[in-house]
C-alpha positions in Angstrom: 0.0 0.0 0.0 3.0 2.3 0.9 4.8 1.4 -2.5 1.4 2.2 -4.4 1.0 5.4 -2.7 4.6 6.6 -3.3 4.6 5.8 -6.7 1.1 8.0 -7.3 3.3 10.9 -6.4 6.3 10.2 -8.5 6.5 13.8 -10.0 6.5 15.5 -6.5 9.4 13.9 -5.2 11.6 14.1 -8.0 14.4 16.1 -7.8 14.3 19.9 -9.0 16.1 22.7 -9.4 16.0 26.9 -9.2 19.0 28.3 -11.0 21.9 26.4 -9.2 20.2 24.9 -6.1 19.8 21.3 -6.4 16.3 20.6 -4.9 15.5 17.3 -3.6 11.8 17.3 -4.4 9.4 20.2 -5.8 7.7 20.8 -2.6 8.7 24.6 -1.2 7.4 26.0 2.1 5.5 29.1 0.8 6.2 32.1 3.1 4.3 33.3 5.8 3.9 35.7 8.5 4.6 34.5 11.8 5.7 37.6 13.8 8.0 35.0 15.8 10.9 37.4 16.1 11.8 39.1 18.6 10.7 42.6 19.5 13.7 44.5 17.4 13.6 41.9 14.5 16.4 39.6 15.5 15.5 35.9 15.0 14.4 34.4 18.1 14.6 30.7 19.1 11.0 30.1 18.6 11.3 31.2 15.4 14.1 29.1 14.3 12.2 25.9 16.1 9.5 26.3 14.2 11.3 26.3 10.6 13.6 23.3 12.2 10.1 21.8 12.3 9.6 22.3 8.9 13.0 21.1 7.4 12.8 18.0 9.2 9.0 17.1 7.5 10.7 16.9 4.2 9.9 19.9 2.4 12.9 20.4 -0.4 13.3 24.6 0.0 12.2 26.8 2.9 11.1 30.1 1.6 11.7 32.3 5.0 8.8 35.3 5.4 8.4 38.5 5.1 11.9 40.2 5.8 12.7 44.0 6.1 14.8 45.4 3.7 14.0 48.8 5.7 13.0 49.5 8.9 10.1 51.5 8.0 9.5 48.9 5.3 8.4 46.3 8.5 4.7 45.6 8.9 5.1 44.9 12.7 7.8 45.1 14.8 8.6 42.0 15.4 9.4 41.0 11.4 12.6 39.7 11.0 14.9 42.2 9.7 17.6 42.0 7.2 17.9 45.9 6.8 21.3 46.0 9.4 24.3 43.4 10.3 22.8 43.4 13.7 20.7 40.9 12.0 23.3 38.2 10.9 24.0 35.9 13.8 20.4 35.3 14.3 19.8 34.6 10.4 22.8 32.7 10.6 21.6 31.0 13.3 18.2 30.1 11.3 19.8 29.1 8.0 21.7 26.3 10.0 18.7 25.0 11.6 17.2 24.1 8.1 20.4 23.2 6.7 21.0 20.5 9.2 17.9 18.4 7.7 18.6 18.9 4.2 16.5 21.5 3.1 17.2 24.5 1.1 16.4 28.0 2.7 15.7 31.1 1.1 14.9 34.9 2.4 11.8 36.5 1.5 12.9 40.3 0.7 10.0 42.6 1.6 8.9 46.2 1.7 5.5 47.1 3.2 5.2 50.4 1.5 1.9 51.8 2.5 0.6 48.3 3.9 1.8 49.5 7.4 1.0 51.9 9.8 3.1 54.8 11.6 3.4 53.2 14.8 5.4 50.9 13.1 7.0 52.4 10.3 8.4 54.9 12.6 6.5 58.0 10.7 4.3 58.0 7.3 4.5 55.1 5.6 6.0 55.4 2.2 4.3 54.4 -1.2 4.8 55.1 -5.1 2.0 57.7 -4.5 0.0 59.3 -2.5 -3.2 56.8 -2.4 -4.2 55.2 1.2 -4.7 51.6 0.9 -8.5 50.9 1.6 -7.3 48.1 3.8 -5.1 50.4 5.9 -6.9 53.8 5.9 -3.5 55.8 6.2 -2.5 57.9 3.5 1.2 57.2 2.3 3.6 59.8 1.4 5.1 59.5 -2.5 8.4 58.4 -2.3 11.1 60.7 -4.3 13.0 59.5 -7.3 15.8 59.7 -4.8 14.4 57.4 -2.0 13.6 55.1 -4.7 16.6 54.6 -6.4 17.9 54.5 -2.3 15.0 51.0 -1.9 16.8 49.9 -5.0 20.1 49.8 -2.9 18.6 48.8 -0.4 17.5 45.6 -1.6 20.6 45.0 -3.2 22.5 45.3 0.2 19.9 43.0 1.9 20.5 40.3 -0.9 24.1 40.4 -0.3 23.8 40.3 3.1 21.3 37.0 2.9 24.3 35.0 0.8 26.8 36.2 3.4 25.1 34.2 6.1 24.4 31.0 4.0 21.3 31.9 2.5 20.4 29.3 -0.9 18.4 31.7 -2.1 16.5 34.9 -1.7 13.0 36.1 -3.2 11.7 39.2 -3.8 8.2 39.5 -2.5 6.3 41.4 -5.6 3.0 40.3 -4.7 0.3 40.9 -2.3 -0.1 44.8 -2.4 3.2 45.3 -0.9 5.8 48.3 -2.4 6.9 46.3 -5.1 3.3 45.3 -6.2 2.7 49.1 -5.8 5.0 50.1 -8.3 4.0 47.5 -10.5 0.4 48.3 -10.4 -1.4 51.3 -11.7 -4.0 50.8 -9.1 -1.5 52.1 -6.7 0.8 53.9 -8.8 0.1 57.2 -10.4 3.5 58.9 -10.8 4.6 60.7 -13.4 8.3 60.0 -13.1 10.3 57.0 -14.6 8.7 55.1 -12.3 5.2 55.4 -13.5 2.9 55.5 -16.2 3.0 52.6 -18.7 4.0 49.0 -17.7 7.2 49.7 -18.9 7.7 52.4 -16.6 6.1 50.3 -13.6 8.3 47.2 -14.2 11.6 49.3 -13.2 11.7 49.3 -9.5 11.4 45.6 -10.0 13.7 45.3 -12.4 16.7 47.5 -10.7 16.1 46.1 -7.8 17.2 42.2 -9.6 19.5 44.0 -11.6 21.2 45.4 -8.1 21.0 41.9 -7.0 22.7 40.4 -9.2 25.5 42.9 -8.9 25.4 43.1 -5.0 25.0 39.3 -4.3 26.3 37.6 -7.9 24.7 37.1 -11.1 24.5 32.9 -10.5 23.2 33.7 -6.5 19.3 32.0 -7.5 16.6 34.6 -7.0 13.0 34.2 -7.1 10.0 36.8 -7.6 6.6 36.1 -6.0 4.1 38.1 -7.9 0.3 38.5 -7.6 -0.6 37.3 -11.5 -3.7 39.3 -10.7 -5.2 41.5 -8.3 -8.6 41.0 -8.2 -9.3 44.9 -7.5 -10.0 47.7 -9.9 -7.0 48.9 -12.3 -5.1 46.3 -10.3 -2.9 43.7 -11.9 -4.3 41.4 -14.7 -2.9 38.4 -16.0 -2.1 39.9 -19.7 0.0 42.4 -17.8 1.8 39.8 -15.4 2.3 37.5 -18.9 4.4 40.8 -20.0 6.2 41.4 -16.8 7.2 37.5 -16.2 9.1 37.4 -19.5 10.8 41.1 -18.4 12.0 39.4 -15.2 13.2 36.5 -16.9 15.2 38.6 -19.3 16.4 40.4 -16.1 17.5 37.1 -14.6 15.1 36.2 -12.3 15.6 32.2 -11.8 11.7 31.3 -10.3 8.5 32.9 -10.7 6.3 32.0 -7.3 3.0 33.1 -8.2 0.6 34.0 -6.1 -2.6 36.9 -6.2 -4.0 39.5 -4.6 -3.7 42.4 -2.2 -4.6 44.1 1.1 -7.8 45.1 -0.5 -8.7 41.7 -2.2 -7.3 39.5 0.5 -9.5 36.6 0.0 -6.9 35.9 -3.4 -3.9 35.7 -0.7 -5.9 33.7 2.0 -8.0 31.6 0.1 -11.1 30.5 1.7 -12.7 27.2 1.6 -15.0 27.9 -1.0 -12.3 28.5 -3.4 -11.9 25.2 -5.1 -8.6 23.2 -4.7 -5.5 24.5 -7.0 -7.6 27.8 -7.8 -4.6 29.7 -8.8 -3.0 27.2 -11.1 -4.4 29.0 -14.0 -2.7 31.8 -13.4 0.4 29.7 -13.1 -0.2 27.7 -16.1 -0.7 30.5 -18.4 2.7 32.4 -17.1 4.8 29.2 -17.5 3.8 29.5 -20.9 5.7 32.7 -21.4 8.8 31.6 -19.4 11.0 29.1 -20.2 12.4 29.4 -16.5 10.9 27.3 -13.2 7.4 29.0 -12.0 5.4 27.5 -8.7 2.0 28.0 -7.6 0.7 28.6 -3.9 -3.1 28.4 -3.6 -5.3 25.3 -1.4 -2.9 22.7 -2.6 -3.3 21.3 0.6 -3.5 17.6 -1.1 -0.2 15.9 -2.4 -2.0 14.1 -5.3 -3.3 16.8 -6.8 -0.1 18.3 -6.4 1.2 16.1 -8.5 -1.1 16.0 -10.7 -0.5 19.7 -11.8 3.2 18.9 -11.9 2.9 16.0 -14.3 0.4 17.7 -16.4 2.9 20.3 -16.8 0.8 23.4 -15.3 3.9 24.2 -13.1 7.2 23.3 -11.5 7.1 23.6 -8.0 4.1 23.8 -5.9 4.4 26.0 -2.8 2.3 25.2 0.5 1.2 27.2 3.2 -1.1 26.1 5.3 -0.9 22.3 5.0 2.7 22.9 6.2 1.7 24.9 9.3 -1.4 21.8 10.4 1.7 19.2 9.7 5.3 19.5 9.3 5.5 16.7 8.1 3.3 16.3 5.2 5.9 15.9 2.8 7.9 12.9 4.3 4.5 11.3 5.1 3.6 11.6 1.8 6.7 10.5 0.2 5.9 7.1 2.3 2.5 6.4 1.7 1.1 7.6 5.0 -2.0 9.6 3.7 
């Protein structure tokens, strides 16, 4: 019965790969917000537990949450931050907890932009422009040419900071409504700079910040890019928009596409509730791996390893990312790998 069940899943565990990590099966740990840090950002031991936890279940890369490239970037205080070498010997710290039980572990690079509030952001949040998320209520002030050119360094420093400490990998978080979603999106951005205006324009940030990357951290250190392939709010995002800016950020060098959807304002695309059906965002996956010829992965209530699978050997995606099924078991992946369903 074991044998039968392992072999149903043959496509999961085989052996993948993002740029030049060597993946030992295509399951990745999606990230998510825990707010286990400690009070000023450094990792804390509950946090590294809880990703030990993880590593051990069997999962093949560890894609660590939301981390601040800026101190006013942070959506709570206790976010892990990345933003100052005060930060290394806890990351370090973290990244050795995974490594021990062979998974991979990557940093989730993250801006809040005007998904925060002052009391945490240390003043007005910052934003493309001047428009108040609905979600938030509290109206952002436009970041400069300047300043942004400044997020584009600061990225870049974070990135090289994340290999320093042993980091596999590190993604930029473009999805969800956050600061690069902003720019990317003309429902938050309405500048008039080189920074706004037509989707060429709105694709820069993104792409200096991979281009600064690549400079800072090494052109061969693997990168990834979650992006929201759509919205799901007015002017927001839309899949023949993400189709475009998926082949821009594979020209830029981009190794992994995790796609994702939503925002603040549409947040039952980044949650998805039980009424969703199973896989509901592989679409949206399936349609951008059709315009890349690198790896994409999917998040989105694949919270059953056969169907997993399925979308694998069908070809719909590469990797499949889980959240939630990860945080009910740990160790869904080894279970599944030995029949125990």
């Amino acid at each position: 019965m074991e044998r039968e069940a392992t072999l149903t899943l043959t496509k999961l565990f085989e052996p993948g790969e993002i740029g030049d990590i060597q993946l030992r099966n295509r399951i990745i740990m999606a990230p998510m917000g825990t707010l286990l840090a400690n009070k000023d950002g450094t990792v804390s031991e509950r946090l590294c537990h809880y990703y030990e936890e993880r590593a051990k279940g069997g999962v093949a890369l560890i894609i660590i949450e939301i981390t601040a490239v800026a101190r006013e970037g942070r959506v709570d205080s206790r976010e892990i931050g990345i933003y100052d070498d005060k930060f290394l010997p806890g990351l370090k710290q973290l990244v050795d907890c995974c490594h021990r039980h062979g998974a991979k572990v990557a940093v989730q690079l993250h801006h809040a932009g005007r998904q925060t509030i002052p009391e945490v952001a240390g003043g007005q949040p910052v934003a493309p422009s001047s428009i108040p998320s609905p979600a938030v209520g509290v109206m952002p002030r436009e970041l400069t040419t300047a300043e942004t050119q400044g997020l584009v360094e600061a990225y870049g420093q974070s990135a090289k900071r994340a290999r320093e400490v042993g980091f596999d990998a590190v993604e930029v978080h473009g999805a969800h409504g956050y600061l690069v979603c902003q720019f990317l999106s003309a429902y938050s951005n309405k500048r008039t700079d080189k920074y706004g205006g037509s989707l060429e324009n709105r694709a820069r940030f993104p792409q200096e910040i991979v281009a600064r990357i690549k400079e800072l951290a090494g052109a061969d250190y693997p990168l990834l890019f979650r992006i929201s392939a759509k919205e799901g709010v007015p002017d927001g995002l839309k899949l023949e928009e993400t189709r475009i800016i998926a082949q821009r950020l594979e020209q830029s060098g981009v190794h992994c596409l995790d796609i994702s959807a939503g925002n603040y304002d549409a947040g039952q695309l980044i949650i998805q509730p039980g009424w969703l059906p199973r896989g509901c965002l592989v679409p949206l996956a399936e349609a951008i791996k059709k315009e890349v010829t690198i790896p994409v992965s999917v998040a989105g209530r694949l919270n059953d390893p056969v169907l997993a699978n399925q979308i694998i050997e069908q070809g719909k995606t590469d990797f499949v990312s889980l959240g939630r099924p990860l945080l009910a078991d740990p160790e869904l992946p080894r279970k599944a790998m030995e029949g125990r369903l």
